[in-house]
C-alpha positions as CSV (number, residue, x, y, z in Angstrom):
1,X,23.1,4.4,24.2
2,X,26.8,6.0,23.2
3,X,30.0,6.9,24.8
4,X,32.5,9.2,23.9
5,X,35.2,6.9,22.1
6,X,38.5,7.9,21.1
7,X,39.9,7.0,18.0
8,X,43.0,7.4,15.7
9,X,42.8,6.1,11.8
10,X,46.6,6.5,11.3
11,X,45.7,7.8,7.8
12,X,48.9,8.9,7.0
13,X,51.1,5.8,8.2
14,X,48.0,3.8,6.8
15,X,48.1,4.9,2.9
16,X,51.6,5.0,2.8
17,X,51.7,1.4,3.7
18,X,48.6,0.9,0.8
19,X,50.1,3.0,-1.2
20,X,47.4,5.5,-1.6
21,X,49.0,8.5,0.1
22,X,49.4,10.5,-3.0
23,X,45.6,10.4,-3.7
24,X,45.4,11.5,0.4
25,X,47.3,11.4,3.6
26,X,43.7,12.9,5.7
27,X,41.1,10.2,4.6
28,X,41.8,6.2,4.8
29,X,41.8,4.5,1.8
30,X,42.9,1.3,1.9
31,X,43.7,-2.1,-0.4
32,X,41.4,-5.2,0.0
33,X,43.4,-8.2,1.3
34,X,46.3,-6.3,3.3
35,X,45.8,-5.2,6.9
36,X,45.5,-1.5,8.0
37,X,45.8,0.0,11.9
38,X,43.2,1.3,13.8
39,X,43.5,2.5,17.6
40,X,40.7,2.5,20.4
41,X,40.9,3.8,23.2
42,X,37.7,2.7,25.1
43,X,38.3,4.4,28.3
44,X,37.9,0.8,30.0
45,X,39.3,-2.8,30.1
46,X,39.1,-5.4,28.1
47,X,37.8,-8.6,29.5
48,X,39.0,-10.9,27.2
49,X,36.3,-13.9,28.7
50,X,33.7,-11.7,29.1
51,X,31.7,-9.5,26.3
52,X,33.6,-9.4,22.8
53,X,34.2,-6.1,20.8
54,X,32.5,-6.5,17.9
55,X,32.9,-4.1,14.8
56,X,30.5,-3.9,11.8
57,X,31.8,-2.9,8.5
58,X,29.0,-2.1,5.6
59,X,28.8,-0.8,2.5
60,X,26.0,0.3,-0.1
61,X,22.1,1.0,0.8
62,X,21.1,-2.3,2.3
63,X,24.3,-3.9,3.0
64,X,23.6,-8.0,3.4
65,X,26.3,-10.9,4.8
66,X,25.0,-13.2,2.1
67,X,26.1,-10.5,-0.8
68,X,29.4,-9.6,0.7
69,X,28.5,-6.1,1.6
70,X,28.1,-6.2,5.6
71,X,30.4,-8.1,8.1
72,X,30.8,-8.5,11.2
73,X,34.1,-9.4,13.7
74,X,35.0,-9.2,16.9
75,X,37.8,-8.9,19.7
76,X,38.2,-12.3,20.4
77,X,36.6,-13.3,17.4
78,X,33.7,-15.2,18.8
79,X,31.0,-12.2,17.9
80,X,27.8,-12.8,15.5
81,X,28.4,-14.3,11.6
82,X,26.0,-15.5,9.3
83,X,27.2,-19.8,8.2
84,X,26.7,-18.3,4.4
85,X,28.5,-14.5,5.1
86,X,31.1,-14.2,2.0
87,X,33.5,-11.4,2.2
88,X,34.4,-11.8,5.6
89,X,36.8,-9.0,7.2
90,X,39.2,-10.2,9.8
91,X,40.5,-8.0,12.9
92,X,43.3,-9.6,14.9
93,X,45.3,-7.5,18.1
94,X,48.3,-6.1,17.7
95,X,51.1,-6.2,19.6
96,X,51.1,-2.4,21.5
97,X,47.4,-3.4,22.2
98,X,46.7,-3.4,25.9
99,X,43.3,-4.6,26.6
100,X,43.8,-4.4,30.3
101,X,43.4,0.0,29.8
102,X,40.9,-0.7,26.9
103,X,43.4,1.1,24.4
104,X,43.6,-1.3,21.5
105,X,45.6,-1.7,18.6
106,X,43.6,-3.4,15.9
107,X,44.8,-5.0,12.6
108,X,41.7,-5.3,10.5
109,X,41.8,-6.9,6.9
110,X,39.2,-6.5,4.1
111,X,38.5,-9.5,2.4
112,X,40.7,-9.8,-0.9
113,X,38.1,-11.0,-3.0
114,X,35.7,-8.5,-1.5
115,X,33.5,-5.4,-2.6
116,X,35.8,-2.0,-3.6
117,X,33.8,1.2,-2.4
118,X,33.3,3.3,0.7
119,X,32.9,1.5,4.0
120,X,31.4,2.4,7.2
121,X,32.5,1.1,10.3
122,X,31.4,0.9,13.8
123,X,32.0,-0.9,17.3
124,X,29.6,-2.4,18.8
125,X,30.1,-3.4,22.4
126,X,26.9,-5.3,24.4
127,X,24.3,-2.8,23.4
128,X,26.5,0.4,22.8
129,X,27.1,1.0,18.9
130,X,29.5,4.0,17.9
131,X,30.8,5.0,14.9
132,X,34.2,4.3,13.9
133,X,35.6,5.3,10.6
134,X,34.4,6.0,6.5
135,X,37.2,4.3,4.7
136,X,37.6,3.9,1.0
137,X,38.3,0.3,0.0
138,X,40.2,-0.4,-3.6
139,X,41.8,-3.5,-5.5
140,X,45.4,-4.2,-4.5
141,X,47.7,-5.3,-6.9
142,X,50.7,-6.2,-4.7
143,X,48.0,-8.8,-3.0
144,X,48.2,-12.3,-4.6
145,X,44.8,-13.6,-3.4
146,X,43.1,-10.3,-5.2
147,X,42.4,-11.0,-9.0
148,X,44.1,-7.4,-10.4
149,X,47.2,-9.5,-8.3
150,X,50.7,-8.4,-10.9
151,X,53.8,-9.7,-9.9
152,X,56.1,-7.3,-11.5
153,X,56.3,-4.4,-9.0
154,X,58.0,-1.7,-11.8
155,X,54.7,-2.8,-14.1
156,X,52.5,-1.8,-11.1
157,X,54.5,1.5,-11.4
158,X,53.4,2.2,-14.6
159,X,50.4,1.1,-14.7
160,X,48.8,1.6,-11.6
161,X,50.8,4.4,-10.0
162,X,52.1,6.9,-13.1
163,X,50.0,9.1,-13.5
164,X,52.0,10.5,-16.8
165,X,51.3,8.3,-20.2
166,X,51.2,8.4,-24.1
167,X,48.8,7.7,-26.6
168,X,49.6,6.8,-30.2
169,X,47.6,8.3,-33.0
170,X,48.2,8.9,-36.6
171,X,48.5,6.6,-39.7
172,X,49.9,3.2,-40.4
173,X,52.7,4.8,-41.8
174,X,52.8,7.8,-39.4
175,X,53.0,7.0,-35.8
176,X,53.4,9.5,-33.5
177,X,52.6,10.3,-29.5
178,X,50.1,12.1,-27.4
179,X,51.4,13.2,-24.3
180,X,48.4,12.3,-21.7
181,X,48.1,13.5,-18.3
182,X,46.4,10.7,-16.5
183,X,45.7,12.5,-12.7
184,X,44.3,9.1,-11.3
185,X,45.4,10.5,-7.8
186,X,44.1,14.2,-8.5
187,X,41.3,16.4,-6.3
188,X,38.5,14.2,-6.1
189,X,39.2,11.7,-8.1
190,X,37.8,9.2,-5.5
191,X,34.4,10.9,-5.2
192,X,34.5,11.0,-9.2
193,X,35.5,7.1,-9.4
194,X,32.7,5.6,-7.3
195,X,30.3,8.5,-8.6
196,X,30.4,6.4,-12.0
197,X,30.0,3.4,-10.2
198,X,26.9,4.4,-8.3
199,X,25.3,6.0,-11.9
200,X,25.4,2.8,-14.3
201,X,22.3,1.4,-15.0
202,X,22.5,-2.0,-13.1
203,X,23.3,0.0,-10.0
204,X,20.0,2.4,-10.5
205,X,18.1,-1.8,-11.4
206,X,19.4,-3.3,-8.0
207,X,21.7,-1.1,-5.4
208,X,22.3,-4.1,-3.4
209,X,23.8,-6.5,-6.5
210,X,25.8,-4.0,-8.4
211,X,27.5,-3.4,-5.1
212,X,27.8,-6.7,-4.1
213,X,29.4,-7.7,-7.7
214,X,32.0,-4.6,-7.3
215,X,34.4,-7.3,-6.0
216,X,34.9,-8.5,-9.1
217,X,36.8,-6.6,-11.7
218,X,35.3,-8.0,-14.2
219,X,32.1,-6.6,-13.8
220,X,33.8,-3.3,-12.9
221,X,35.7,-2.9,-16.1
222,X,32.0,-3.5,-18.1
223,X,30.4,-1.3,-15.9
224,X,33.5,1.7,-16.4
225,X,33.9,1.1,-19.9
226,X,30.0,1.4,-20.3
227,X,29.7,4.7,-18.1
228,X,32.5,6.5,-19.5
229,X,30.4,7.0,-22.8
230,X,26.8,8.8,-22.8
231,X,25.2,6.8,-25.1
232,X,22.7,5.3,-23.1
233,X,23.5,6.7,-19.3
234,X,24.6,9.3,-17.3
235,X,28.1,8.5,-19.0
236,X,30.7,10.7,-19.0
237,X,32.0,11.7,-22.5
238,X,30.0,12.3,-25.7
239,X,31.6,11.7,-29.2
240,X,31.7,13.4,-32.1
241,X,32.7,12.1,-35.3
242,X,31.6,14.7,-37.9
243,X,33.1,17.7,-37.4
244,X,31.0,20.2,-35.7
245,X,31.8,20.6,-32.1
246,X,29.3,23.1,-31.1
247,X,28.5,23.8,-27.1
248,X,31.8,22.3,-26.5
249,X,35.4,21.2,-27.5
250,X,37.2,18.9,-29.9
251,X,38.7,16.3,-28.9
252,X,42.1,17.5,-29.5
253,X,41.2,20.3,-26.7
254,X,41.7,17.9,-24.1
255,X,45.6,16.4,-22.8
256,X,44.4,15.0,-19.6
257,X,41.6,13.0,-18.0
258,X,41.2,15.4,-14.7
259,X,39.8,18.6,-16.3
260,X,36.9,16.0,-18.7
261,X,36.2,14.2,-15.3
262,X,36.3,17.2,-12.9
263,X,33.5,19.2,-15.5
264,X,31.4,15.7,-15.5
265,X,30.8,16.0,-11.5
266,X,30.6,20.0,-11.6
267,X,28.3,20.0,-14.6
268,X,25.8,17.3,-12.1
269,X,26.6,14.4,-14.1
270,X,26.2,15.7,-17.4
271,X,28.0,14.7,-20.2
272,X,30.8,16.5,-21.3
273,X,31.6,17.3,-25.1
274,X,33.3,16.1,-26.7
275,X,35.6,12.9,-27.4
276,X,37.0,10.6,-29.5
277,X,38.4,6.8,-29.3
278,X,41.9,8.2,-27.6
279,X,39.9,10.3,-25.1
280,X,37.8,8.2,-24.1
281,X,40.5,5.6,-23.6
282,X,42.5,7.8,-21.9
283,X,39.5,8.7,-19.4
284,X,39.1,5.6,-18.7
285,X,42.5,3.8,-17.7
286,X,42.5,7.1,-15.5
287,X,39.2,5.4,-13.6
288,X,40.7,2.0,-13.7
289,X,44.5,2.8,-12.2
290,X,41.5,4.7,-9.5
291,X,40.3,1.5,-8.7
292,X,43.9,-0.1,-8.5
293,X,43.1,-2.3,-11.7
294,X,46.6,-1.9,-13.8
295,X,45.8,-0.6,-16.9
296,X,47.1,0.5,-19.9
297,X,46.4,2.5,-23.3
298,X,46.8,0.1,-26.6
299,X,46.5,1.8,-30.0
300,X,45.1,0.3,-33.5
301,X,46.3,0.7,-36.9
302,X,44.4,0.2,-39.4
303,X,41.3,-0.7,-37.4
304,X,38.4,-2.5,-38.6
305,X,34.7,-2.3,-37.6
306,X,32.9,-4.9,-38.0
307,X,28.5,-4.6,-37.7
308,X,27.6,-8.2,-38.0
309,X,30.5,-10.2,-36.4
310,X,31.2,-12.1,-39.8
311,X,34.7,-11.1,-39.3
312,X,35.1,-9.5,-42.8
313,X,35.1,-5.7,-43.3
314,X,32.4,-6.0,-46.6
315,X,32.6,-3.4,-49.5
316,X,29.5,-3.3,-52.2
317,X,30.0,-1.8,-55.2
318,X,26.4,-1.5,-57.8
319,X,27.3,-3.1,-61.2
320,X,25.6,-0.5,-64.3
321,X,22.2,-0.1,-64.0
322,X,22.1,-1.2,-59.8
323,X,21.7,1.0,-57.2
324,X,24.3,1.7,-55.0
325,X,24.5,-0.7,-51.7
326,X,26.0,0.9,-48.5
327,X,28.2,-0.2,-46.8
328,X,28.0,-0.8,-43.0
329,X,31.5,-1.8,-42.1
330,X,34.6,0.5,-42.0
331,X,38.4,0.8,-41.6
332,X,39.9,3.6,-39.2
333,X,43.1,5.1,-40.0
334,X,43.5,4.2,-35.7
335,X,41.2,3.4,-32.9
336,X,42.3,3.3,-29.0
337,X,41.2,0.7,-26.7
338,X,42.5,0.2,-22.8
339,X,43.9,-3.2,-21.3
340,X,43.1,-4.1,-18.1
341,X,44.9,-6.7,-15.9
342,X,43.0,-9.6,-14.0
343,X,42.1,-12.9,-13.8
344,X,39.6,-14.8,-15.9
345,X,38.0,-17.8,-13.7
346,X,34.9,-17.6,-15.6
347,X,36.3,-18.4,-18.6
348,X,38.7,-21.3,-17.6
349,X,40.0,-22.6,-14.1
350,X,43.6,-22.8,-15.1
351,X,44.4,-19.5,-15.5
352,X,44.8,-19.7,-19.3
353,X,43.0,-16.5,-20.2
354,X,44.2,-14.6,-17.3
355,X,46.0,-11.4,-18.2
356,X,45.5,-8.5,-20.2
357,X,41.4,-7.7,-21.4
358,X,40.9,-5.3,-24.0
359,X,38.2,-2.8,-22.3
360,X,37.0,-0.1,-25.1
361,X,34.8,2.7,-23.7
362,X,34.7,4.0,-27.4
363,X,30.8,3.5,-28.4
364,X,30.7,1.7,-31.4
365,X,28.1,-1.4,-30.9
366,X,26.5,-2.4,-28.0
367,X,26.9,-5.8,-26.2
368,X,24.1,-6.8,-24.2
369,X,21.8,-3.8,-24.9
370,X,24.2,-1.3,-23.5
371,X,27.1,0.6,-25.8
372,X,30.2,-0.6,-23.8
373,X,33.2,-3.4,-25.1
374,X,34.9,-6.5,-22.9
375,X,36.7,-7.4,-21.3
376,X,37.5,-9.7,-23.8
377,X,40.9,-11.9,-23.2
378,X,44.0,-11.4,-25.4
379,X,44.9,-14.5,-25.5
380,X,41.3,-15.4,-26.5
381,X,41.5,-13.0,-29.9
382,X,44.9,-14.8,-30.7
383,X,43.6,-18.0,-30.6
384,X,40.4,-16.6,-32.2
385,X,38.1,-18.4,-29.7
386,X,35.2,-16.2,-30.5
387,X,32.7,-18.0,-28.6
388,X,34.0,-16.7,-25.4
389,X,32.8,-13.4,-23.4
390,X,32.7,-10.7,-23.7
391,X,32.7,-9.1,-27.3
392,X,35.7,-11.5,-28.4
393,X,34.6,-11.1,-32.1
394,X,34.2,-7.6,-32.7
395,X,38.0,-7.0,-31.0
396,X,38.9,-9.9,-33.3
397,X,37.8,-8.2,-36.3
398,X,39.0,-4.8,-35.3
399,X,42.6,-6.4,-35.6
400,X,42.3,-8.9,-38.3
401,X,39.2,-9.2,-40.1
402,X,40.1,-9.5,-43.9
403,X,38.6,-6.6,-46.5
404,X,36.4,-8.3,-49.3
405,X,34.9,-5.9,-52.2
406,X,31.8,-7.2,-53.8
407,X,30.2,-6.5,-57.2
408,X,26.5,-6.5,-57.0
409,X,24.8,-7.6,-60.0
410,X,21.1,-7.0,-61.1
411,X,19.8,-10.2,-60.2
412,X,21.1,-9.3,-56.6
413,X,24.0,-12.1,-56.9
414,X,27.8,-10.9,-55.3
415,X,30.5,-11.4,-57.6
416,X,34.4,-11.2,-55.2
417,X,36.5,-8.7,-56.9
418,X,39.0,-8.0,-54.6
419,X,40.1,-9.4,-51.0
420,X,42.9,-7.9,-48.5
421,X,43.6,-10.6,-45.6
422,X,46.5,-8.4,-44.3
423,X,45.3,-4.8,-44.2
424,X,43.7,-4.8,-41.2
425,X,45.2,-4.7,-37.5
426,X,49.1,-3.0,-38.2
427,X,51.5,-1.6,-35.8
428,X,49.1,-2.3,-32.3
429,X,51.1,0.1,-29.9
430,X,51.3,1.0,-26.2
431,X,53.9,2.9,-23.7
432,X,56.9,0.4,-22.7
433,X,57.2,0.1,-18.4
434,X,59.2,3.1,-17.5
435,X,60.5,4.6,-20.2
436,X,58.7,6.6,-23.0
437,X,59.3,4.0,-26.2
438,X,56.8,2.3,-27.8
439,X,55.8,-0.9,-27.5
440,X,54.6,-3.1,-30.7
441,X,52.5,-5.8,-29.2
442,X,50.9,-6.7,-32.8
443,X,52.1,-10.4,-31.9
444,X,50.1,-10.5,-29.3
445,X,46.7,-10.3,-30.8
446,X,47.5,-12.0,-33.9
447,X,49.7,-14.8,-35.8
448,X,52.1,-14.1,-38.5
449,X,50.4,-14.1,-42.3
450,X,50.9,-17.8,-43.2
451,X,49.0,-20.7,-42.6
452,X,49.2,-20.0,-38.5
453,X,47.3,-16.9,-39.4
454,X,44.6,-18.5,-41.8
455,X,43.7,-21.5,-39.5
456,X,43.1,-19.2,-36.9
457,X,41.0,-16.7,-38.9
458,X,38.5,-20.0,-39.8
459,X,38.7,-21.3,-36.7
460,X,37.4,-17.9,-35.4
461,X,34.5,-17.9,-38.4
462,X,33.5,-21.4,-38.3
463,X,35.1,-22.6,-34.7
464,X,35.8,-26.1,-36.8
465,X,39.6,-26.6,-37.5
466,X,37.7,-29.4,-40.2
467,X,37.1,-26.6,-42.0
468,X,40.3,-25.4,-42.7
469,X,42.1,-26.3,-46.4
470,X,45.7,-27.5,-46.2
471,X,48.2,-24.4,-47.0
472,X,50.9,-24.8,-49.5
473,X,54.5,-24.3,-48.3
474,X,54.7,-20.7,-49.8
475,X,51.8,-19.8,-47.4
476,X,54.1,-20.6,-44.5
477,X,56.8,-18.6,-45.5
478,X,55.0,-15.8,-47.1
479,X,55.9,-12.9,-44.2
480,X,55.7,-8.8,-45.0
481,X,58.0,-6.8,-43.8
482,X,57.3,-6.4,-40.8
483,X,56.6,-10.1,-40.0
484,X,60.8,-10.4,-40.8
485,X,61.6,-7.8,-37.9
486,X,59.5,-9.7,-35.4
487,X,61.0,-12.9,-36.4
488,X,63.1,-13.6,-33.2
489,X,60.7,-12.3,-31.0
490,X,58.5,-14.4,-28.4
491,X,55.0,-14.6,-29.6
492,X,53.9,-13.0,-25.7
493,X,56.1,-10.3,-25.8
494,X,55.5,-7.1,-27.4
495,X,58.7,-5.2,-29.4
496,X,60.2,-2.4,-28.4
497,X,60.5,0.7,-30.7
498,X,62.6,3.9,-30.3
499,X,60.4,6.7,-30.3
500,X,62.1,9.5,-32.3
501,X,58.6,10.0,-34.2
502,X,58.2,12.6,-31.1
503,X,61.1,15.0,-31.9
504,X,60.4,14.7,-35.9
505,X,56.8,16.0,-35.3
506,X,56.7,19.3,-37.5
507,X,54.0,22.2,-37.1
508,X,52.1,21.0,-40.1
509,X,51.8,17.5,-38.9
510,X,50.6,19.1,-35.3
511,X,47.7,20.9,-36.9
512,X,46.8,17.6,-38.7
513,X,45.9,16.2,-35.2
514,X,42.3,18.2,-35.4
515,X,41.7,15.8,-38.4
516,X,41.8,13.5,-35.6
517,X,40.0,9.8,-35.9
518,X,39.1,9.2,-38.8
519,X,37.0,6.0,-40.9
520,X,37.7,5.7,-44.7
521,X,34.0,5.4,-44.4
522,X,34.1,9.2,-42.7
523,X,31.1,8.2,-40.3
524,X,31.1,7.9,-37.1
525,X,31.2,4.2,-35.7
526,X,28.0,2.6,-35.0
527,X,25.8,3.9,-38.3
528,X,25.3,2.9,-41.3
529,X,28.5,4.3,-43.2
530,X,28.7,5.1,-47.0
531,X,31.0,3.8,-49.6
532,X,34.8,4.4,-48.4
533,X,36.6,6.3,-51.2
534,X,39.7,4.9,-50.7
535,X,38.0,1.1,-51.6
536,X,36.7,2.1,-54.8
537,X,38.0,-1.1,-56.9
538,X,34.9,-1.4,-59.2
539,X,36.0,-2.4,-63.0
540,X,34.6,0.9,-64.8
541,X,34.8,0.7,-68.6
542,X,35.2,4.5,-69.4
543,X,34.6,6.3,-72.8
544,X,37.5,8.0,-73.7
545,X,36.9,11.3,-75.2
546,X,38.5,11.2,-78.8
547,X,38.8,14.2,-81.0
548,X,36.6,13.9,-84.1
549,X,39.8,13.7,-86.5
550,X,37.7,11.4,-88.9
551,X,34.4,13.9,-89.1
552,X,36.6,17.3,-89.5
553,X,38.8,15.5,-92.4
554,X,35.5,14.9,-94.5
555,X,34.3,18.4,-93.9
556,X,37.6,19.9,-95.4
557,X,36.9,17.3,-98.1
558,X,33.5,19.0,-98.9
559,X,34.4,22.5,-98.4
560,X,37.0,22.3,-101.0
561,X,35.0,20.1,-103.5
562,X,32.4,23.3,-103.2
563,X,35.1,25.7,-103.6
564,X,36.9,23.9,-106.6
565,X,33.2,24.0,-108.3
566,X,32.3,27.6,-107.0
567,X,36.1,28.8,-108.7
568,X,34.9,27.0,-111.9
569,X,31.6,28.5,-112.4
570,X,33.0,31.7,-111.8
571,X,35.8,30.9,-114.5
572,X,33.6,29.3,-116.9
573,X,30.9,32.2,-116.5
574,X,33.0,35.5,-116.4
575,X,35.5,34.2,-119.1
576,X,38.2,34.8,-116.3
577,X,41.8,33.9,-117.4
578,X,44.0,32.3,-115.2
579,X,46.1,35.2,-113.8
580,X,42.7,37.1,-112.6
581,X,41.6,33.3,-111.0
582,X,44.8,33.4,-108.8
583,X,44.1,36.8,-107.6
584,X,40.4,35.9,-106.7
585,X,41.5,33.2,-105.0
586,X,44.5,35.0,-103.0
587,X,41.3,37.8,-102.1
588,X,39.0,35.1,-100.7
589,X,42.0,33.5,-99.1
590,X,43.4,37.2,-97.0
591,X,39.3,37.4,-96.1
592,X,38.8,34.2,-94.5
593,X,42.0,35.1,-93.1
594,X,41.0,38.4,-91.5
595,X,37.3,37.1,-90.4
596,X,39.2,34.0,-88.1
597,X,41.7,37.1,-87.0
């Protein structure tokens, strides 16, 4: 049985205090862990000893108390509750309440480590159930029991709430920015965001524990930076490293992350073409900032990819007579990765890895049979603890795996003929917090060259600091360049760099942009790439062409000896004199002379 109930979701009043009014001021959506209003007006008193108001808030298909995706509570708080319910949402009376008309002022709070997604909610009073509300619950990073919890409010500005950003691209050498429209608050963008959640794989295995695990962000970055590519899913982007962009657009088409994720839900889910590492970066921290996970664009110079997570970028060159070896690893000119912000209980209880993850929705390998990357600590990759999860060693070698170049010999044996330990992992950029200069945050994912550097690099290989040969002193105070201008600066905090490489861009340099990502192995990542050009340090004995000085000197030797005998048997057989000689010869001379004319 149901009565007509009265009800007012303050929507407006409600999202500007979550700070979700500029995704919508008509629909509630809410932050887990901080309380939202709700009025009732149930047309009748309140006995506060006599039947409790009891309202059930579910989620997903088959919403359970034991996986955190049903609850219930009550006015008092004396209603039904499973002993092993997790995610439990409280409701308390507010002060305007006045239970003695039945018009009630409810705070209700969604648990803070609780399930994200939409939410149905209904009152249940004796054996009356209504309807109350939909509601859309996110993460809240202003709440310090939620594990996306920043403390810096003008970080949570950037990267949460600004919906502007840039993205670095070009060379080592050449940095410059990509202006990126973000539109995590645009048309939709809810209904696209928990679309991608409801599409991955593990959702379509199990409905009711891929919801249930949506409380942990965690799992959610996996699952987003999994879905965002179409590798192996309904994903959202497909990439295109060769060249030939037919049925769709380059990469360099897109400057925002609306318009890809806006044709995704049009198209039905289909896969839009196409992307590249920036893009699908850029599509991504849109998804995240979503979800309220703070999140942030990092680019990588010099980028290595690494196939069998030996840490070393290996370059096969055949010696004479051996065929050629390819070679499956590669060096970008860039690659673009996301950060995400959160708390890492499953890898240590003290907080020690908590922080920024590197999330790549780029596919380049797959981690446990599905193309997606992390989150995988920072901190982790600068103490190269690569037994950790997720994916620590590839992100470890795309920032400092050293370049080795191997000579293969016939009997198959590998001779070293060249090694680069500093190459790889230069310049690692992102967007300083309100302002539009770029950030080096190199230190951050790796020591200084020295000996700091090379006992973390076999510690990461071998995970045995036994292992490790004592440096010499030079070692330690052998520093490039760029290791003197980051000398004073704390080994957590990235450096500051004008960005005047925006207003020196010229028109040439803009049309170099469709040249886009590129490998010095020019294959796309993931397959078996050929010999980089640019690596090419095999010790080739070559035949220099010489002109035949020796060979043309004894020919003029013979064709005069023929002519000195030809002029004497004429001599000696027409009883020539000397004066008629010279004139024979001068005639032969003028005809050789005339013929080579």
């Amino acid at each position: 049985m149901s009565r007509e109930l009265k009800m007012d979701l303050h929507c407006e009043t409600n999202n500007v205090a979550h700070h979700t009014s500029e995704i919508s001021v008509e629909e509630l959506i809410v932050r887990r862990g901080q309380p939202f209003k709700l009025t009732l007006d149930l047309k009748r008193p309140l006995n506060p000893k006599g039947r409790s108001l009891t309202i059930r808030a579910a989620t997903g298909e088959k919403p359970t108390e034991e996986q955190g995706t049903l609850s219930f509570f009550s006015v008092p708080d004396r209603g039904p509750r499973s002993p092993s319910a997790k995610a439990v949402w409280k409701v308390e009376l507010r002060e305007d309440a006045s239970a003695p008309t039945g018009l009630l002022s409810l705070g209700i709070t969604p648990p803070a480590d609780g399930p994200i997604g939409e939410f149905h909610l209904s009152e249940e009073l004796g054996d009356e159930s209504n309807p109350l509300a939909t509601l859309v619950v996110l993460y809240n990073p202003w709440c310090p029991d939620d594990w996306v919890y920043m403390k810096d409010v003008e970080e949570i500005n950037e990267y949460v709430m600004n919906e502007k950003g840039l993205i670095y691209k070009g060379s080592m050498n050449y940095i410059f920015p990509l202006d990126w429209d973000f539109g995590q608050f645009e048309d939709k963008m809810v209904e696209i965001s928990l679309k991608i959640l409801d599409l991955n794989h593990k959702h379509l295995l199990d409905p009711g524990d891929d919801v249930s695990a949506r409380c942990n962000p965690i799992y959610v970055g996996r699952v987003v930076s999994a879905m965002i590519n179409s590798e192996d899913d309904s994903g959202v982007l497909m990439g295109c490293w060769d060249g030939f962009f037919g049925n769709g657009f380059k990469p360099s088409h897109w400057s925002g992350s609306h318009a890809i994720l806006k044709r995704w839900l049009r198209n039905f889910c289909r896969r839009v073409k196409y992307g590249q590492c920036w893009v699908f970066a850029g599509v991504m921290c849109s998804v995240m900032r979503l979800l309220g996970v703070p999140c942030r664009v990092v680019s990588n110079f010099q980028s290595a990819h690494d196939n069998n997570e030996n840490l070393i970028i290996d370059v096969f060159h055949a010696d004479y007579g051996v065929r050629d070896i390819p070679s499956p690893d590669s060096v970008w000119n860039f690659h673009v990765w996301v950060e995400a912000w959160m708390r890492r209980p499953d890898l240590a209880e003290d907080g020690k890895y908590d922080g920024w993850q590197v999330l790549d929705p780029t596919p380049q390998e797959k981690s446990e049979g599905v193309y997606c990357c992390g989150p995988a600590s920072v901190t982790s990759v600068l103490k190269g603890q690569t037994d950790l999860k997720y994916d620590v060693p590839f992100v470890y070698a795309e920032v400092n795996a050293d370049c080795i170049d191997w000579l293969v010999k016939a009997d198959g044996s590998k001779k070293k003929i060249f090694s680069d330990t500093k190459r790889v992992g230069q310049n690692i950029s992102t967007k300083a917090v309100g302002s539009e200069k770029r950030v080096d945050i190199t230190n951050t994912y790796k020591h200084k060259e020295g000996i700091d550097e090379r006992s973390v690099f076999e510690y990461a290989r071998t995970r045995d600091y036994s292992t490790v040969d004592d440096e010499s002193e030079d070692d330690e105070d052998g520093e490039t360049d760029e290791d003197e201008e980051n000398e004073d600066v704390d080994e957590n905090v990235g450096v500051e760099i004008e960005d005047d490489e925006k207003n020196q861009e010229s028109d040439d340099e803009n049309e170099s942009e469709d040249d886009d990502e590129t490998s010095e192995s020019a294959v796309p990542p993931g397959t078996t790439s050929p010999e980089p050009v640019y690596m090419h340090f095999q010790e080739v004995r070559h035949r220099k062409l010489k002109f035949p000085f020796r060979l043309l000197n004894r020919m003029f030797c013979m064709l005069f000896f023929f002519l000195f005998i030809f002029l004497a048997i004429i001599y000696f057989h027409l009883k020539l004199n000397l004066g008629d000689l010279v004139v024979l010869v001068v005639f032969i001379k003028a005809r050789i002379a005339t013929s080579t004319l």
